[in-house]
LUMLUMRO-925835 format. One record per atom (N, C-alpha, C): residue number from 1; atom name; y, z, x. Coordinates in Angstrom, 1 decimal, padded with zeros to 4 digits. Last residue first. Example, Ala and Ser with C-alpha at 12.3 -4.5 7.8 and 13.67 -1.06 7.14 Angstrom:
BEGIN
R   pos   site       yy       zz       xx
R     2      N   -002.2    007.1    012.8
R     2     CA   -001.1    007.1    013.7
R     2      C    000.0    007.9    012.9
R     1      N   -005.7    007.8    013.2
R     1     CA   -004.5    007.8    012.3
R     1      C   -003.3    007.8    013.2
END
This chain:
BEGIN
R   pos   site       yy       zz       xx
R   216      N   -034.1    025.3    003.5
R   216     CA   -035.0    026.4    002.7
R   216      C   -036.4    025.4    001.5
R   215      N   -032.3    023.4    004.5
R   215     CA   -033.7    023.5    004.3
R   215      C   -034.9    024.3    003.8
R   214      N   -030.3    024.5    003.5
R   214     CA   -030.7    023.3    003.3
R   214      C   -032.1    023.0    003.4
R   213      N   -029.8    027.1    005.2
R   213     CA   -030.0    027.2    003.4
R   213      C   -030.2    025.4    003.0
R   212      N   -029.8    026.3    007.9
R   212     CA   -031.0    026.7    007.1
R   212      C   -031.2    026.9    005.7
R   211      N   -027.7    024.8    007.4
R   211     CA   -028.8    023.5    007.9
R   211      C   -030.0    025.1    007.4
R   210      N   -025.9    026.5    007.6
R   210     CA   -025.6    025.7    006.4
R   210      C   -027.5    024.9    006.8
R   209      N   -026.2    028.6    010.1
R   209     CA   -025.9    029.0    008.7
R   209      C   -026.5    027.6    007.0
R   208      N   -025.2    026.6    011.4
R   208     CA   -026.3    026.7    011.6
R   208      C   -027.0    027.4    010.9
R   207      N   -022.4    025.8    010.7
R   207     CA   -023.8    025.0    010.9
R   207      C   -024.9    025.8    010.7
R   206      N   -021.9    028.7    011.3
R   206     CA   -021.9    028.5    010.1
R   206      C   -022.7    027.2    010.1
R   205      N   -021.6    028.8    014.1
R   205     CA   -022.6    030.1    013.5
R   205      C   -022.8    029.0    011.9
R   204      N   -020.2    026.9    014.7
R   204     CA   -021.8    027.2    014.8
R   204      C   -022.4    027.5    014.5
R   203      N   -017.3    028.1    013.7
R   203     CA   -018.0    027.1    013.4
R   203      C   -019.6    026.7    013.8
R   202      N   -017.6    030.4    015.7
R   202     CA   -017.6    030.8    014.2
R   202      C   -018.3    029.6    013.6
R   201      N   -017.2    029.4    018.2
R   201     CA   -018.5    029.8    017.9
R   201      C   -018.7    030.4    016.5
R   200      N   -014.6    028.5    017.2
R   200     CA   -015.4    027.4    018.0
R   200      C   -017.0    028.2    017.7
R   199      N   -013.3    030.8    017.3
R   199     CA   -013.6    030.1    016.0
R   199      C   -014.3    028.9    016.5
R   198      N   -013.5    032.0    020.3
R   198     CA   -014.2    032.1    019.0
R   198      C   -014.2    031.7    017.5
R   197      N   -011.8    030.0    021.2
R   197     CA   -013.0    029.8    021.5
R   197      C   -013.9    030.8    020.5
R   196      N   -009.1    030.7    020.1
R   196     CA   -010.0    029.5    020.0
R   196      C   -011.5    028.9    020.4
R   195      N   -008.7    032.5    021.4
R   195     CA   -009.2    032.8    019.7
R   195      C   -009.6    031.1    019.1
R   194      N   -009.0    032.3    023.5
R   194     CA   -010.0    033.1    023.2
R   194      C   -010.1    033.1    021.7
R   193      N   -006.1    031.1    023.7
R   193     CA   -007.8    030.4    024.3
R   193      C   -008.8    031.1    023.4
R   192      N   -004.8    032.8    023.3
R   192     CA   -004.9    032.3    022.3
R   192      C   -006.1    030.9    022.4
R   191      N   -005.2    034.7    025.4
R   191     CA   -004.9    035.1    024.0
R   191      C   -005.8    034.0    022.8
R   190      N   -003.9    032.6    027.4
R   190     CA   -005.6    033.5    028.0
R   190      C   -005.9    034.1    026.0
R   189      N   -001.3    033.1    026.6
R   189     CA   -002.5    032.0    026.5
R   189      C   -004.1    031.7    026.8
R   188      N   -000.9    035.4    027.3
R   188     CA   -000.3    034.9    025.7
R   188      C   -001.5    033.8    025.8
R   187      N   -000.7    035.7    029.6
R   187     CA   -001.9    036.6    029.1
R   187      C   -001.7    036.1    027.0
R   186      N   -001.0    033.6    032.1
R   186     CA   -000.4    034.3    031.1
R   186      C   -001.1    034.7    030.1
R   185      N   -003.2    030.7    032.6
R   185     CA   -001.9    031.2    032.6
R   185      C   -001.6    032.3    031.9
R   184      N   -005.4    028.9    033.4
R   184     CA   -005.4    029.3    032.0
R   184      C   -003.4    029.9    031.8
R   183      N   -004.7    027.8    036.0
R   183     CA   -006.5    027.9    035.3
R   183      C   -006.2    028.0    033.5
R   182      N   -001.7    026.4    036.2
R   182     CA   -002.6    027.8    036.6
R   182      C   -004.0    027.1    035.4
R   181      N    000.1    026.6    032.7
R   181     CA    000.5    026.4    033.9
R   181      C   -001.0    027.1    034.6
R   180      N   -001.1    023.5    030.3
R   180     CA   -000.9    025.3    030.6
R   180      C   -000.7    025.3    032.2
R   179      N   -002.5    021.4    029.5
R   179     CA   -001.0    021.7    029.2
R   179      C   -000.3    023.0    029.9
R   178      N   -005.1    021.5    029.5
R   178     CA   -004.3    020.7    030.3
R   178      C   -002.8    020.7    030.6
R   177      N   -005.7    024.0    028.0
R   177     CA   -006.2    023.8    029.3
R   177      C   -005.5    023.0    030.0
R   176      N   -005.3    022.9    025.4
R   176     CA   -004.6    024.2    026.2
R   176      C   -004.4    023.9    027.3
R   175      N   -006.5    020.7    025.6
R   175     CA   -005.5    020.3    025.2
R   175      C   -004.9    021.5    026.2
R   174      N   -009.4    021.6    025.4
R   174     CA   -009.1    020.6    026.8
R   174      C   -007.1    020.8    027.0
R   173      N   -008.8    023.3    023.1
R   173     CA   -009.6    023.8    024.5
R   173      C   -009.1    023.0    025.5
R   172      N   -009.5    020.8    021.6
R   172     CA   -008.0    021.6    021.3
R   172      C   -008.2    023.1    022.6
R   171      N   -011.8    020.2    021.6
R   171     CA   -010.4    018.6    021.8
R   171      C   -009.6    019.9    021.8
R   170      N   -012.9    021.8    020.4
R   170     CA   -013.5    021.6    021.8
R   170      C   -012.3    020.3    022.2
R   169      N   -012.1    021.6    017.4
R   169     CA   -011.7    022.8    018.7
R   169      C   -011.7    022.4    020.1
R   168      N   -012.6    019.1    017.0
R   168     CA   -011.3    019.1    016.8
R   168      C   -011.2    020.4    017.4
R   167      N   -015.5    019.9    016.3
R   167     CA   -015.3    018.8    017.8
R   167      C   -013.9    018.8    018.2
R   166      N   -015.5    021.7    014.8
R   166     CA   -016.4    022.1    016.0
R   166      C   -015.9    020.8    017.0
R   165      N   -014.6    019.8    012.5
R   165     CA   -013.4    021.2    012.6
R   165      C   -014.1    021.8    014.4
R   164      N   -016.6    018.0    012.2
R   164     CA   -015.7    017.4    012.8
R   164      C   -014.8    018.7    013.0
R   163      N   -018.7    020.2    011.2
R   163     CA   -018.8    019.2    012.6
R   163      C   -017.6    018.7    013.1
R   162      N   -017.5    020.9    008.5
R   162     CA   -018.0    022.0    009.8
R   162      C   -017.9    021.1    011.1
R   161      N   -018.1    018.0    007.5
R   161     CA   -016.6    018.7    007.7
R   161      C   -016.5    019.9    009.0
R   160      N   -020.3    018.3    006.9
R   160     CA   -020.0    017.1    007.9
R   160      C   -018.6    017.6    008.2
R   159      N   -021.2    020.5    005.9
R   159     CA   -021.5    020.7    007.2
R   159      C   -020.9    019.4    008.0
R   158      N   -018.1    021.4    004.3
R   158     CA   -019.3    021.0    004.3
R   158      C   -020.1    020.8    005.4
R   157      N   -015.8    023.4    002.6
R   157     CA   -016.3    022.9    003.3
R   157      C   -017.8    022.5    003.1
R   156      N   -014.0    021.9   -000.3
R   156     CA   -015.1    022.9    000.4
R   156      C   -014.9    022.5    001.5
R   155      N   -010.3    020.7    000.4
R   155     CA   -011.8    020.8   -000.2
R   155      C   -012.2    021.9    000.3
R   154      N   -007.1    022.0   -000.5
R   154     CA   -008.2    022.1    000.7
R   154      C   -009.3    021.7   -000.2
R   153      N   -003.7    021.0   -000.7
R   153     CA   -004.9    021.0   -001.5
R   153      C   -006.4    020.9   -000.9
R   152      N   -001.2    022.7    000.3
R   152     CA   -002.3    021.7    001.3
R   152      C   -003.5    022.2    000.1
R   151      N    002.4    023.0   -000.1
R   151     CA    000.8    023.3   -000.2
R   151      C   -000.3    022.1    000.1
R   150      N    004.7    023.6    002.1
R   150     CA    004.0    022.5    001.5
R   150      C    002.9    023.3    000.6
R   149      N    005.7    025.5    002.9
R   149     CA    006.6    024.8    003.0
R   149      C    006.2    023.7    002.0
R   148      N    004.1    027.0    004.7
R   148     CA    004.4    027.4    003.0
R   148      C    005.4    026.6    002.3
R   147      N    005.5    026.7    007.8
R   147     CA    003.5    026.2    006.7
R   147      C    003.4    026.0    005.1
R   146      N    008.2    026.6    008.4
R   146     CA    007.1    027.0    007.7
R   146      C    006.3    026.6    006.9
R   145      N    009.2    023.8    010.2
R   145     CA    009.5    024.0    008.9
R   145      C    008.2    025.2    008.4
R   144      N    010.9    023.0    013.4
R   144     CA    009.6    023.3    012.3
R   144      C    010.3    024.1    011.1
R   143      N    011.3    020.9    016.3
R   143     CA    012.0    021.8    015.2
R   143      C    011.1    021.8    014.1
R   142      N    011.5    020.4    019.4
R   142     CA    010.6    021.2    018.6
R   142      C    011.3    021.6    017.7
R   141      N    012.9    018.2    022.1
R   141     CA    012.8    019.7    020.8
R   141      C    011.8    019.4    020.2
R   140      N    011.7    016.7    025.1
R   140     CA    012.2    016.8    023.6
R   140      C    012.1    017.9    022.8
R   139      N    010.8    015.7    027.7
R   139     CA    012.0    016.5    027.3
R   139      C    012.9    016.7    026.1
R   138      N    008.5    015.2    027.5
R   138     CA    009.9    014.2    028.0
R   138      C    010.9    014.6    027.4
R   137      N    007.2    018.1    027.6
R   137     CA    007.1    017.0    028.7
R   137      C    008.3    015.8    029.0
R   136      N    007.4    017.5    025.0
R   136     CA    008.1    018.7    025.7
R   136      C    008.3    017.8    026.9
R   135      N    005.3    015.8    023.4
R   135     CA    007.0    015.5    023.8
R   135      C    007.6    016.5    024.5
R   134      N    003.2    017.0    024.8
R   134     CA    003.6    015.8    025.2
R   134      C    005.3    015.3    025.5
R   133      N    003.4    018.9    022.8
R   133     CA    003.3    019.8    024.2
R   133      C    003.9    017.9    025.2
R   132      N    003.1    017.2    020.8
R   132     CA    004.1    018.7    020.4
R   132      C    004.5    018.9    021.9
R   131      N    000.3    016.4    021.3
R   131     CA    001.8    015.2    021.0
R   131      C    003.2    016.1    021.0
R   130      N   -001.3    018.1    021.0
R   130     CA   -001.3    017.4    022.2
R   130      C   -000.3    016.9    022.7
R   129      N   -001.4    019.2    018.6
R   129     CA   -000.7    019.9    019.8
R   129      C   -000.2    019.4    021.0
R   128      N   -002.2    017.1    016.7
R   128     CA   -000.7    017.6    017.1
R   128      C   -000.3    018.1    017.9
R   127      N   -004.5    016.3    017.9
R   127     CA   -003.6    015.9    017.7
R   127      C   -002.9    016.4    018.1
R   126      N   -006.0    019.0    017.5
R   126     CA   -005.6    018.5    018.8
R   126      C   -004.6    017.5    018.5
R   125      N   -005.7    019.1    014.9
R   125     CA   -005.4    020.0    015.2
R   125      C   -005.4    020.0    016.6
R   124      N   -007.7    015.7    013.9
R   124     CA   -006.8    016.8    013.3
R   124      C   -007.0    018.3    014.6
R   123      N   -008.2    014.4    017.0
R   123     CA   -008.3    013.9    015.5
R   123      C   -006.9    015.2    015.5
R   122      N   -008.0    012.0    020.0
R   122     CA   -008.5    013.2    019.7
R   122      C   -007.8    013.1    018.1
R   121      N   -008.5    009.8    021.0
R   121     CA   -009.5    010.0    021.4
R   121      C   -009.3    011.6    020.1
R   120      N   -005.0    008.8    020.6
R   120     CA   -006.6    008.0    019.7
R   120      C   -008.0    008.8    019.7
R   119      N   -002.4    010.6    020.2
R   119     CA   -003.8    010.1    021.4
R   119      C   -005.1    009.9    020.5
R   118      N    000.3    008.4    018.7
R   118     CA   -001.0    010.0    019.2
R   118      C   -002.2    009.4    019.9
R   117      N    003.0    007.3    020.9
R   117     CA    002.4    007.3    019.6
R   117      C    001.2    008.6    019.9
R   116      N    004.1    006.8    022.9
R   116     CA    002.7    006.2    023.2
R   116      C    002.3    006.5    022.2
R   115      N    006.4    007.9    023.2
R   115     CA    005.5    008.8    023.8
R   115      C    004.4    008.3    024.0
R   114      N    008.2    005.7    022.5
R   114     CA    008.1    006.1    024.0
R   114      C    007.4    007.5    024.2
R   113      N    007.7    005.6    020.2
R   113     CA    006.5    004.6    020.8
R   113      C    007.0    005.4    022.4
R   112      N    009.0    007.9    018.8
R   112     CA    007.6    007.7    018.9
R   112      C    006.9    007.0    019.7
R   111      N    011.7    007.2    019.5
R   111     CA    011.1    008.2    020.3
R   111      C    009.1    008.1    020.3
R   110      N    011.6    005.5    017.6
R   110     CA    011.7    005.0    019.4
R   110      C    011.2    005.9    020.0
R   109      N    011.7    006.7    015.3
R   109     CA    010.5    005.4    016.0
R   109      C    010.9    005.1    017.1
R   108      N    011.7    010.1    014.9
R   108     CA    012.6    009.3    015.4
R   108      C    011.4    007.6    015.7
R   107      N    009.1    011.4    013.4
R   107     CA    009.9    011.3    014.8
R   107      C    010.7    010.4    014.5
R   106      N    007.2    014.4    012.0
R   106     CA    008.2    013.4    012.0
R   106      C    008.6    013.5    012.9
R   105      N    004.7    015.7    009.9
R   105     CA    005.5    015.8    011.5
R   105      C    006.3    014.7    011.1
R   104      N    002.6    017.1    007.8
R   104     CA    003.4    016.5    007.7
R   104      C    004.4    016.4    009.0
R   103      N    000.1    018.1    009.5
R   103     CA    000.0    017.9    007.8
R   103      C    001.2    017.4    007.6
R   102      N    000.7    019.2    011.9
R   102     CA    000.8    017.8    011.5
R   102      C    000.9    017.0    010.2
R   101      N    002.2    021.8    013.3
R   101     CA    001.0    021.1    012.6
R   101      C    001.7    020.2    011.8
R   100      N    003.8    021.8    016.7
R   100     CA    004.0    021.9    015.1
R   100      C    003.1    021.1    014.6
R    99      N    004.1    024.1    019.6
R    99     CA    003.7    022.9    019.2
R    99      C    003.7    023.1    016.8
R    98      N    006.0    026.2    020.3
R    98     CA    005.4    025.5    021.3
R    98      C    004.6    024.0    020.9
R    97      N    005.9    028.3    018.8
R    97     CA    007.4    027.6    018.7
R    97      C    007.3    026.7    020.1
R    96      N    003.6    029.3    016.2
R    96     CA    003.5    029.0    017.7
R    96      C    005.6    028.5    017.6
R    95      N    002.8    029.5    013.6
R    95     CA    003.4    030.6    014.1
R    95      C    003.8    030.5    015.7
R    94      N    003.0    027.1    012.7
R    94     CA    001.9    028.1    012.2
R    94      C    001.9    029.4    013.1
R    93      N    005.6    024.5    011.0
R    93     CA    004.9    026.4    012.3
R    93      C    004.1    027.1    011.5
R    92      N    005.4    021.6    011.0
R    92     CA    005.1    022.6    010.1
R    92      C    005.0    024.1    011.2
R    91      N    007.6    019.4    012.2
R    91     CA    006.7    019.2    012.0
R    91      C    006.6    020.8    010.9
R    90      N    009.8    017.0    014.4
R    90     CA    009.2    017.8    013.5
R    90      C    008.2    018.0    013.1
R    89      N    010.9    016.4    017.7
R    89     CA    010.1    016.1    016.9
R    89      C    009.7    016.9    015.9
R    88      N    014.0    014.7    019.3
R    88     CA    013.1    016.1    018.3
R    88      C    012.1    015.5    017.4
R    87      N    015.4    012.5    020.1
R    87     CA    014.7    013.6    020.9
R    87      C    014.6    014.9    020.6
R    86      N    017.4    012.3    017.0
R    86     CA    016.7    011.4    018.2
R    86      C    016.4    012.4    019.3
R    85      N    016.0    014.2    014.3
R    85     CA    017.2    013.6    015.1
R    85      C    016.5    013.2    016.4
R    84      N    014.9    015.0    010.9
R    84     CA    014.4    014.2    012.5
R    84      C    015.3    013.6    013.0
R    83      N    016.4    016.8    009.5
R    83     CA    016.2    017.0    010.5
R    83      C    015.6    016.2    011.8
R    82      N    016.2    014.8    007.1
R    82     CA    017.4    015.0    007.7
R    82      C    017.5    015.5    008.8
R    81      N    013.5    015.3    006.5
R    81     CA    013.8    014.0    007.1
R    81      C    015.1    014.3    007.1
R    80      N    013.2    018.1    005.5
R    80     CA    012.7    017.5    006.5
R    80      C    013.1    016.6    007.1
R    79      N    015.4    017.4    003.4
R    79     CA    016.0    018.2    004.5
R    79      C    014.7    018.4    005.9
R    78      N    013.7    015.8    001.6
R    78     CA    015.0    016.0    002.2
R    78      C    015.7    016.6    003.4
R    77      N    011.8    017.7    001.4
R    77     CA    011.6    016.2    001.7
R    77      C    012.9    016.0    002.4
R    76      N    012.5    020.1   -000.1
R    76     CA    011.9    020.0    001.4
R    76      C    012.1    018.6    001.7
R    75      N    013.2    018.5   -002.3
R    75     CA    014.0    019.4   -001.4
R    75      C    013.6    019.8   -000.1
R    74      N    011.0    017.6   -003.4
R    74     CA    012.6    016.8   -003.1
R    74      C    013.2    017.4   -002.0
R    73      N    008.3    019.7   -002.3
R    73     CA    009.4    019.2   -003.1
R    73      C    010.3    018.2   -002.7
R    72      N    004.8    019.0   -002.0
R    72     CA    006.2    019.2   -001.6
R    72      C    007.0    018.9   -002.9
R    71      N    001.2    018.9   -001.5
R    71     CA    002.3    018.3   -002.4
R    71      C    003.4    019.3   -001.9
R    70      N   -001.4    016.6    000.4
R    70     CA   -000.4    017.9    000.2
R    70      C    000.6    017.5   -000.9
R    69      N   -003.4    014.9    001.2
R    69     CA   -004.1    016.3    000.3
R    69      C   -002.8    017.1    000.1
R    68      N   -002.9    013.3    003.2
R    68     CA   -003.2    012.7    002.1
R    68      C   -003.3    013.9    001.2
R    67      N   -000.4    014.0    005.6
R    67     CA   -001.8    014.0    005.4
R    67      C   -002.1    013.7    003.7
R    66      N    001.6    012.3    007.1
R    66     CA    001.7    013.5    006.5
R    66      C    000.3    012.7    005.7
R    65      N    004.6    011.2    009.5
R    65     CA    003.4    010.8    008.9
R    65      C    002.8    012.4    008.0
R    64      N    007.2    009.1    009.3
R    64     CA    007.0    010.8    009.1
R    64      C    005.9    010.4    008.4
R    63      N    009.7    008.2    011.7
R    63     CA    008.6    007.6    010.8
R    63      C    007.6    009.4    010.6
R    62      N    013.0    006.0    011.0
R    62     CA    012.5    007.7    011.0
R    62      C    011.2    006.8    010.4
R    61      N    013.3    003.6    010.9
R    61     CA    013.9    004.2    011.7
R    61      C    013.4    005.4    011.9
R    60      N    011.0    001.5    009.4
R    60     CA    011.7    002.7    009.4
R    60      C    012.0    002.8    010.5
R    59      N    008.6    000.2    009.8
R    59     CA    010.0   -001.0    009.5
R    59      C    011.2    000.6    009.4
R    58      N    005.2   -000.1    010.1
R    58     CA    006.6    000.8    009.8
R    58      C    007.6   -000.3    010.1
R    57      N    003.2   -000.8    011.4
R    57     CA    003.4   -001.6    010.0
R    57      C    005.0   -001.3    009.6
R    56      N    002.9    001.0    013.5
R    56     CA    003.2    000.0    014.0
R    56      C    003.3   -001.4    012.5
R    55      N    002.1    002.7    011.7
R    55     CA    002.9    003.2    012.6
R    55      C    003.8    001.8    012.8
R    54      N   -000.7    002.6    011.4
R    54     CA    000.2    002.5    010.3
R    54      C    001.6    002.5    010.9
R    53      N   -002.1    003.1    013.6
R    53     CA   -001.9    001.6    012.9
R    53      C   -000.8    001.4    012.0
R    52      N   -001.3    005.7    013.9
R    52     CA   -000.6    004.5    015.1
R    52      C   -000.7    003.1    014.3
R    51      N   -003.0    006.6    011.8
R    51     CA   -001.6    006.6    012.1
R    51      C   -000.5    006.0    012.8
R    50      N   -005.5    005.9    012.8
R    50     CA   -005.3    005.1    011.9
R    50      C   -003.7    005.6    011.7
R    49      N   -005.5    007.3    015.7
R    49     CA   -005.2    005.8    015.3
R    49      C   -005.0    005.1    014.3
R    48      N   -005.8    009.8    014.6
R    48     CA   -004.9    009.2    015.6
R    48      C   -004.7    008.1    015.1
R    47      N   -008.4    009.3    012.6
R    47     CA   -007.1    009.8    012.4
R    47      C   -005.9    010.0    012.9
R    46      N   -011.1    009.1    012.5
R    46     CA   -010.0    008.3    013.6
R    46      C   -008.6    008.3    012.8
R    45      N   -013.2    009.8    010.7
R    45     CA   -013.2    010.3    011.9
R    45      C   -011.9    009.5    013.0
R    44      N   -013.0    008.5    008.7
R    44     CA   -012.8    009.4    008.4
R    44      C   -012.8    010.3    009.9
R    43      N   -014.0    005.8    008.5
R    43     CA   -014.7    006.6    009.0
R    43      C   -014.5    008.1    008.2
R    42      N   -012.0    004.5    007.4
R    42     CA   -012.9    004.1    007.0
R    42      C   -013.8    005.6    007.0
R    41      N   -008.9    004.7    006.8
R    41     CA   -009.4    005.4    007.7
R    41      C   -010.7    005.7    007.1
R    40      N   -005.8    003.2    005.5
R    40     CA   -007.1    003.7    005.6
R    40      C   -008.2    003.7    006.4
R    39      N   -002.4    004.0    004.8
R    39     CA   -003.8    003.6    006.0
R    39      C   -004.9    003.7    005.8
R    38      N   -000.2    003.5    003.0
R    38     CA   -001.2    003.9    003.0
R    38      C   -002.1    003.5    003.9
R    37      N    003.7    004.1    003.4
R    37     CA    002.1    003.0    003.9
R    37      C    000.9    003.9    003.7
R    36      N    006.4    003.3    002.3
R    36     CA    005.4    003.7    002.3
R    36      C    003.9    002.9    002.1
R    35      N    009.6    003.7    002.8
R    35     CA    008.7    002.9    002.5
R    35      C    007.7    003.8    002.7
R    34      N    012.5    005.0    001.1
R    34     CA    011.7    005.1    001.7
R    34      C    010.7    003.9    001.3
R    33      N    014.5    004.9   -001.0
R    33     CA    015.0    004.7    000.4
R    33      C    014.0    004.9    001.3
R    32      N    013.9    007.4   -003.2
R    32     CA    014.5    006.0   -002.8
R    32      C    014.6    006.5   -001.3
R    31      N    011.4    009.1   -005.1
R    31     CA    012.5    009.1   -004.2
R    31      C    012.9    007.6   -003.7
R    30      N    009.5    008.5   -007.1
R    30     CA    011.1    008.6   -008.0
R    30      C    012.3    009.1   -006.2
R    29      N    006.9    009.8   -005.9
R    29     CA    007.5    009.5   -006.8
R    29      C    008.8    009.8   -006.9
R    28      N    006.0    012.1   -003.8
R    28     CA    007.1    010.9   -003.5
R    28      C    007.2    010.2   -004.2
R    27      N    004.0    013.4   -004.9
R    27     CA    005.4    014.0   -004.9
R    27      C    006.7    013.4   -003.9
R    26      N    002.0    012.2   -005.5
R    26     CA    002.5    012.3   -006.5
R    26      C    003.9    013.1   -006.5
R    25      N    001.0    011.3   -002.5
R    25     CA    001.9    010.1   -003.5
R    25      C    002.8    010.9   -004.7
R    24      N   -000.6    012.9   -002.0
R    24     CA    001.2    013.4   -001.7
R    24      C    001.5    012.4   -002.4
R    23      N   -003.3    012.6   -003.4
R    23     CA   -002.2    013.6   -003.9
R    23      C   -001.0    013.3   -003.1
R    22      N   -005.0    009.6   -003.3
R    22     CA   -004.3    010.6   -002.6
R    22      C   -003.2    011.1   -002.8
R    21      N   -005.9    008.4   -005.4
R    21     CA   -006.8    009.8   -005.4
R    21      C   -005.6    010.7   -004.2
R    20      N   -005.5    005.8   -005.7
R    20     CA   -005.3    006.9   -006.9
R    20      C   -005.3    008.5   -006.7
R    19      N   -006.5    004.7   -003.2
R    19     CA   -005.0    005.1   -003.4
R    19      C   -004.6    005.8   -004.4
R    18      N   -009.6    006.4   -002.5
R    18     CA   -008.6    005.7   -003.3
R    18      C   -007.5    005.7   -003.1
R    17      N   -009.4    008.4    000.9
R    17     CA   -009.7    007.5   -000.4
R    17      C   -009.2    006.9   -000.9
R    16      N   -008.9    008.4    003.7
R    16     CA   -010.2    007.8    003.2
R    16      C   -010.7    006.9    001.4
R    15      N   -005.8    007.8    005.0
R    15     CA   -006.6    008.4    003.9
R    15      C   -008.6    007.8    004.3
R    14      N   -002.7    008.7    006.8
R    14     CA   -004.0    008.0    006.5
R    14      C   -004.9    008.9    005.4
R    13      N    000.7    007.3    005.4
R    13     CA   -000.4    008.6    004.9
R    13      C   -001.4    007.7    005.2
R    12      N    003.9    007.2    006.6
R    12     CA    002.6    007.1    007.0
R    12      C    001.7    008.0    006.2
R    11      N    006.9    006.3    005.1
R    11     CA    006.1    007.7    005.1
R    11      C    004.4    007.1    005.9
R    10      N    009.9    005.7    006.8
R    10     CA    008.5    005.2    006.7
R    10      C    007.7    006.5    006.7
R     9      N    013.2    005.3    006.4
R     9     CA    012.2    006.1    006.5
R     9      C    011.1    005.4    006.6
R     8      N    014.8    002.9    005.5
R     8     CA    015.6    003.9    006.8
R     8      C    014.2    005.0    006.8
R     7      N    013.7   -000.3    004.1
R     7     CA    013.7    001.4    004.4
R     7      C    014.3    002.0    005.8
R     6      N    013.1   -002.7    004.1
R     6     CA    014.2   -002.5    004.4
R     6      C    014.6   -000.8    004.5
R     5      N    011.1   -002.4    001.3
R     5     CA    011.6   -003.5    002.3
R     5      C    012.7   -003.4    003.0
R     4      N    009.3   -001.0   -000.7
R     4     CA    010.6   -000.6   -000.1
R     4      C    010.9   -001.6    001.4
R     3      N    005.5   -000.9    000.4
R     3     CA    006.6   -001.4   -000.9
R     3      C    007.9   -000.8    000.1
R     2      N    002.1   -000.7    000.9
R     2     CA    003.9   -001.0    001.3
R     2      C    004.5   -001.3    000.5
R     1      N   -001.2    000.0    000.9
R     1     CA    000.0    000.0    000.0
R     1      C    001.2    000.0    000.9
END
């Protein structure tokens, strides 16, 4: 889906599903001035890229990608996209003032291609950190909007979901690790390693959990 020819925005949403089925649509009804691209993301596992693909469909000056399951107001909308200024990147705080979750981010499109857009190899929650800590690197802000900002319409989980949340840690591990000063660094980050590595063995436990009540 594209429409709005000539937009000062470009909303990116990758999906897997129907175009009927993906909820943020229903709260970018009745706004102007924006285009909008639906990507679709066969797999469901290439979430970088099917963003970059969409990315590069964009015709916006500001491009603000945001995940298929959330609803907002006008008012957030607004004043999200009033804050993407050239060398800052937006996004959501989950309590860090170091990197911002993705469920909806926003850049500037120059600034975007001059990061190289997101890194293909890694999905949800590496992603963003990767691209947050990236633009630091070329010397760009960090401006965020509280979590509660949106609501994020969650499925169950499931064990194929379990799997991909166990691979998006072990991507979000390398991420710390590369970005951090020293082996690990500072006892904040040593911190927050560890609580990444135990939800890394939470996710396991629960595989492993799910595959015996299946086979029962």
């Amino acid at each position: 889906m594209k429409n709005s020819v000539g937009s000062k925005v470009s909303i990116i949403i990758p999906t897997r599903l129907g175009q009927r089925k993906v909820v943020t649509l229903n709260s970018l009804k009745g706004i102007d001035g924006i285009e909008i691209i639906v990507e679709h993301d066969q797999r469901g596992l290439d979430i970088s890229k099917t963003r970059n693909n969409g990315a590069r469909k964009a015709i916006g000056g500001k491009l603000v990608f945001m995940d298929d399951d959330i609803s907002f107001t006008k008012d957030f909308f607004d004043k999200f996209v009033d804050t993407i200024k050239p060398n800052t990147i937006v996004g959501l705080s989950l309590g860090s003032d170091k990197w911002v979750a993705s469920r909806a981010i926003g850049f500037m499109r120059d600034d975007f291609w001059k990061l190289g857009g997101f890194f293909e190899r890694f999905g949800y929650r590496a992603m963003d950190v990767e691209i947050s800590y990236r633009a630091q690197e070329f010397g760009m802000k960090i401006a965020s909007f509280p979590i509660n900002s949106i609501i994020h319409h969650t499925n169950p989980a499931t064990r194929s979901t379990l799997k991909k949340m166990l691979l998006q840690d072990s991507h979000l591990i390398f991420v710390n690790l590369r970005y951090h000063d020293g082996p690990i660094g500072g006892w904040f980050k040593r911190k927050h390693l560890i609580r990444i590595a135990l939800r890394f063995l939470f996710l396991i436990y629960w595989l492993i959990y799910i595959k015996i009540v299946r086979d029962r």
